[in-house]
C-alpha positions as CSV (number, residue, x, y, z in Angstrom):
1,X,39.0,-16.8,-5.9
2,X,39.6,-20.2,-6.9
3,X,35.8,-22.6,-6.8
4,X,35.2,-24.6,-4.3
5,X,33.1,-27.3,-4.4
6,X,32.2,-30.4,-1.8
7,X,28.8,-33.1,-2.7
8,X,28.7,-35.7,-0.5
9,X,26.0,-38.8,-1.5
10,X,24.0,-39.8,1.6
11,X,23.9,-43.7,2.1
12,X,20.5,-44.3,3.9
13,X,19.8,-47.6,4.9
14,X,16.9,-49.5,3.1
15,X,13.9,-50.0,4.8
16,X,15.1,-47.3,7.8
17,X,13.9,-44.3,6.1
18,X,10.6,-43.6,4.4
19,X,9.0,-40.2,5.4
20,X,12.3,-38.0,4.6
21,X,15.0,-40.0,2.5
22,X,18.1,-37.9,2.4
23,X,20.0,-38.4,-1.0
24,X,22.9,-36.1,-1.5
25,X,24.7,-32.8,0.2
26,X,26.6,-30.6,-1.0
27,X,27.8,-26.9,-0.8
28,X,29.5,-24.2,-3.4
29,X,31.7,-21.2,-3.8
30,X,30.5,-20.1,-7.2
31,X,32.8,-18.2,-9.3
32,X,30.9,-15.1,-11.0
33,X,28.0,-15.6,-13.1
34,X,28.5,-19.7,-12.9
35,X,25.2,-21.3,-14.1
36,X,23.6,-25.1,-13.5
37,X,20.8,-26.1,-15.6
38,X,18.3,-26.7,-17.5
39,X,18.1,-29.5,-15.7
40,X,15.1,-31.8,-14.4
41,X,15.3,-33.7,-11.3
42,X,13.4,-36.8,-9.6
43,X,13.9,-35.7,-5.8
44,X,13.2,-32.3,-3.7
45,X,16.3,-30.2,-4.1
46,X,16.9,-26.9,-1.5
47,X,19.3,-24.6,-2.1
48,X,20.2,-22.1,0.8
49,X,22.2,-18.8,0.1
50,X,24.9,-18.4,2.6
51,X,26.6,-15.2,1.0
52,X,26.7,-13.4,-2.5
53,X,23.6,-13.3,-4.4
54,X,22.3,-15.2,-7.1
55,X,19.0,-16.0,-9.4
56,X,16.6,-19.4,-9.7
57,X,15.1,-19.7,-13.1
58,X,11.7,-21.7,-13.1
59,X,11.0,-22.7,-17.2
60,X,7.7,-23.9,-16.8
61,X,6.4,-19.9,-15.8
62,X,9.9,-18.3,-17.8
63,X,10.1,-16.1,-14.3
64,X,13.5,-15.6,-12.6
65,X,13.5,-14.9,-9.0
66,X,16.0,-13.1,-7.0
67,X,17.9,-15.1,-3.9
68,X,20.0,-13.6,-1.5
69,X,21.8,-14.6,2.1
70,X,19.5,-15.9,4.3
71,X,17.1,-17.0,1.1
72,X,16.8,-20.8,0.2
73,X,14.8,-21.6,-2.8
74,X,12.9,-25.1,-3.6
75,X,13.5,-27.1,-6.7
76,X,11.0,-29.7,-7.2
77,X,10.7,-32.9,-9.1
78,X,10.2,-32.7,-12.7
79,X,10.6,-29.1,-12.9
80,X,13.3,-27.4,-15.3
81,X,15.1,-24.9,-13.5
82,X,18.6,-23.2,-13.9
83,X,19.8,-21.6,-11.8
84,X,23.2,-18.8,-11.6
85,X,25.9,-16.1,-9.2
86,X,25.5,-13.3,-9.5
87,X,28.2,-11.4,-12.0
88,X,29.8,-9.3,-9.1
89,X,28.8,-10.4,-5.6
90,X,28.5,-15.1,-6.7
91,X,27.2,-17.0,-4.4
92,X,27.6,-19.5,-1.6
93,X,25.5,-22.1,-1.2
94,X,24.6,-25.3,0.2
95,X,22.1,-27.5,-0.7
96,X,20.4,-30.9,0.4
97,X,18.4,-33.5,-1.6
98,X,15.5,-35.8,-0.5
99,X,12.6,-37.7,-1.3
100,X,9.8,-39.7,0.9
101,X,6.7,-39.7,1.8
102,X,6.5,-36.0,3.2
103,X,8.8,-34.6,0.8
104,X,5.9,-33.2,-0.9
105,X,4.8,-30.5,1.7
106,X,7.4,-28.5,0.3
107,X,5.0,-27.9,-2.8
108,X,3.7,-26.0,-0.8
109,X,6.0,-23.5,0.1
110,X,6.9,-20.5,-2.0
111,X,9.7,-20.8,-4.3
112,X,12.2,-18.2,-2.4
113,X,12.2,-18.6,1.3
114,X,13.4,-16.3,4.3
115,X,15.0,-18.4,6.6
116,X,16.8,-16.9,9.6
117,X,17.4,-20.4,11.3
118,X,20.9,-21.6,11.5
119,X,20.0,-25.2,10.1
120,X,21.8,-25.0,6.7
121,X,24.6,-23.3,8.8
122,X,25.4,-26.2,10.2
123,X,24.7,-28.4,7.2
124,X,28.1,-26.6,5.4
125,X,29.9,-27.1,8.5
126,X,29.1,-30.5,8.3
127,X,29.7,-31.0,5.0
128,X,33.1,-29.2,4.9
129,X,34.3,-31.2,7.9
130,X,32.9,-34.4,6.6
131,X,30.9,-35.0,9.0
132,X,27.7,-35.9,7.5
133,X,25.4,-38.7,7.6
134,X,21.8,-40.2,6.9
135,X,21.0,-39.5,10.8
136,X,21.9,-36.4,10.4
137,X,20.4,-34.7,7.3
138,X,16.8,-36.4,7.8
139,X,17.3,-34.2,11.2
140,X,18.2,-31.4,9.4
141,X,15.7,-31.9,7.2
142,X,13.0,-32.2,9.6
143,X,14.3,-29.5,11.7
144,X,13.6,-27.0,8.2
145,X,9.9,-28.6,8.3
146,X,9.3,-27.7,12.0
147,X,10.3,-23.8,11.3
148,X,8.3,-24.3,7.9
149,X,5.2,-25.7,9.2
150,X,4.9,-25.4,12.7
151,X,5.7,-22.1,13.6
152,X,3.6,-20.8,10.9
153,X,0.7,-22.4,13.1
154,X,2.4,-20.6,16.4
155,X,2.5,-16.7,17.4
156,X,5.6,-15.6,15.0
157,X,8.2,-14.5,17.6
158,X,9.1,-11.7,15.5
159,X,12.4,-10.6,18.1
160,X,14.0,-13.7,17.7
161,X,13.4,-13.9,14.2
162,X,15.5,-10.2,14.2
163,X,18.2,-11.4,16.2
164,X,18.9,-14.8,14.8
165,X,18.9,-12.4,11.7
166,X,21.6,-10.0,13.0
167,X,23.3,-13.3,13.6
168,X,23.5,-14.5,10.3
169,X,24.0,-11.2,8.4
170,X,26.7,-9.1,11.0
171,X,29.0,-8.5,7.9
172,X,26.1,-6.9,6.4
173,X,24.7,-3.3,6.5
174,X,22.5,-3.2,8.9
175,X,20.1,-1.1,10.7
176,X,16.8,-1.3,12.9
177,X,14.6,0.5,10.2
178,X,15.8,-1.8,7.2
179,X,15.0,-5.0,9.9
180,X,11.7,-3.3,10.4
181,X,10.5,-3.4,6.9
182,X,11.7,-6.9,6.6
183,X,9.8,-8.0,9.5
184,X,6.4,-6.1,8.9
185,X,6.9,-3.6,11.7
186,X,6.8,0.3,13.5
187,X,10.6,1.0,14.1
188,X,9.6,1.8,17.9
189,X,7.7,-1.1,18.2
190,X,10.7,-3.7,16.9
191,X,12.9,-2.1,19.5
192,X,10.6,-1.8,22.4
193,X,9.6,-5.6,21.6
194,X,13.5,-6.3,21.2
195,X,14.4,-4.6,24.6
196,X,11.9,-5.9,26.8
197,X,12.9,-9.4,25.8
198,X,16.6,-9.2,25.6
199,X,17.8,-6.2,27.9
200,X,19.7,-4.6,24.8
201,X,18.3,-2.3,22.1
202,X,18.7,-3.8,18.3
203,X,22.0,-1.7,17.6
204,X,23.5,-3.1,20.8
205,X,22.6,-6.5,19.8
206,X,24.3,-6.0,16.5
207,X,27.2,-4.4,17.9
208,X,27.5,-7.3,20.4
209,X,27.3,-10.4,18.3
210,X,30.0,-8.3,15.7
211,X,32.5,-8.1,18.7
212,X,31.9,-11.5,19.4
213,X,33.0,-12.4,15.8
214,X,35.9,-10.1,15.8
215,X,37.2,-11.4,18.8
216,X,37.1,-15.0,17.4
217,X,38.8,-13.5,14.1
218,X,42.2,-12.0,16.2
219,X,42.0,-15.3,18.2
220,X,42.1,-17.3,15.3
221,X,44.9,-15.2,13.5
222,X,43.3,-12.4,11.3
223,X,44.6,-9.0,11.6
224,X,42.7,-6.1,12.9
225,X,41.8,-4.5,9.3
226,X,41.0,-8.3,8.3
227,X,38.9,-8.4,11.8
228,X,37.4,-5.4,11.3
229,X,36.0,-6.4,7.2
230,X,35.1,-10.1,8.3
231,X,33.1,-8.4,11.5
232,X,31.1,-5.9,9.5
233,X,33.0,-2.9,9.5
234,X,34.6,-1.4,6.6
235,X,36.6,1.7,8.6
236,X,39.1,0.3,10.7
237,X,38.8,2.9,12.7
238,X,35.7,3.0,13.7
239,X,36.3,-0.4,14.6
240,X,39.1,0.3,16.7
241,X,36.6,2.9,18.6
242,X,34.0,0.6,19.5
243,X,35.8,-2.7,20.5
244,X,37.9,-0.5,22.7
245,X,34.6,0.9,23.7
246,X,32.9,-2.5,24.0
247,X,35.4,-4.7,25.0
248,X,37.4,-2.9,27.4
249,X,41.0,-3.1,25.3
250,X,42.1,-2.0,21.4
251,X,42.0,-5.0,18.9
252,X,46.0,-4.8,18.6
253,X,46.0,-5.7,22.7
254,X,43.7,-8.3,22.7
255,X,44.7,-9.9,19.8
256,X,48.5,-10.0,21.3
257,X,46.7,-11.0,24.9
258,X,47.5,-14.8,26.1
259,X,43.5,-16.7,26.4
């Protein structure tokens, strides 16, 4: 796979912006085992993990952390870092650069972050359609913030956190006792929590938001084995089974049905 690369500076107006001053945005399909850095920056810098997997170097301590999908890390000013894909399953990011006046709460956050938000989501959609702007990353930015700061100072709603979870990792391997352990929590008590507020059990809810996906895939093209990979599911078979079961027709006769 050939890299991909789109960095678009932000041009905020003067005198507008001075708590959260967006700079630049930008997103990445790394090639294996690319690598950025040393390199010392003036500005806050987050990088979010999409897909793939990769490591942040910090110099100062010599310590490498892991980061994976659904992971950003924070790069702060005047810190070395570098920062590389992983060999066999690189990266995608997107990141966003700022500075201002509350720039610096994110000192206080540690380095490698969970974040099961959609914000940066949208960032890269923005980005590839070039459809950003200063409005719109200080929003972002301050949306990040909000799930930073303020829900850490509200009652963690744990099933949403699991569900906007399934949401951004469907192509993964997933199951309700790996969700569990991420989350702190009993098995049972993740799935009576999940049922009671949703009306679905965890594997339904996974199930659900994969058929979703695979029905956009066929609408958009794919074939039913490329359907079936981009959806989560490596045996097409098995596929075939439970969108049939789910959705009421085989892939092959929905993706041939007129919408």
């Amino acid at each position: 796979m050939q890299k991909r690369f789109w960095s678009v500076p932000i041009e905020a107006e003067r005198g507008v912006y001075h708590d959260i001053i967006p700079l630049f945005v930008g997103m990445e399909h790394c090639l294996p085992t690319n690598t950025f850095g040393p390199r010392i920056r003036q500005y806050y810098l987050l990088h979010y993990c999409i897909s793939g997997k990769g490591s942040f170097i910090k110099h100062e301590t010599g310590e490498t952390y892991p980061v994976s999908a659904g992971q950003f890390f924070t790069i702060c000013p005047e810190e070395a870092t570098t920062y590389a894909a992983d060999p066999e399953d690189p990266w995608v990011y997107v990141w966003i650069s700022f500075s201002g006046s509350l720039s610096e709460k994110f000192s206080s956050i540690a380095l490698v972050v969970d974040y099961p938000e959609d914000t940066f989501l949208k960032i890269a959609e923005a980005v590839k359609t070039n459809a950003v702007s200063a409005q719109y990353c200080a929003a972002a930015i301050f949306e990040i913030m909000h799930h930073l700061f303020f829900n850490a100072q509200q009652p963690l709603d744990v099933t949403g956190q699991v569900r906007r979870y399934i949401k951004l990792n469907y192509m993964e391997d997933l199951s309700v006792e790996e969700m569990a352990q991420r989350f702190g929590l009993n098995r049972r008590y993740l799935s009576r929590l999940f049922k009671e507020r949703y009306g679905e059990s965890v594997k339904e809810c996974i199930v659900h938001v994969r058929m979703e996906k695979a029905k956009e895939f066929l609408s958009s093209g794919h074939s039913v084995s490329e359907a079936a990979l981009l959806s989560g599911y490596g045996d097409v078979f098995n596929f075939s089974k439970m969108f049939r079961k789910t959705v009421g027709v085989s892939p092959a006769a929905y993706k041939k049905s007129p919408r």
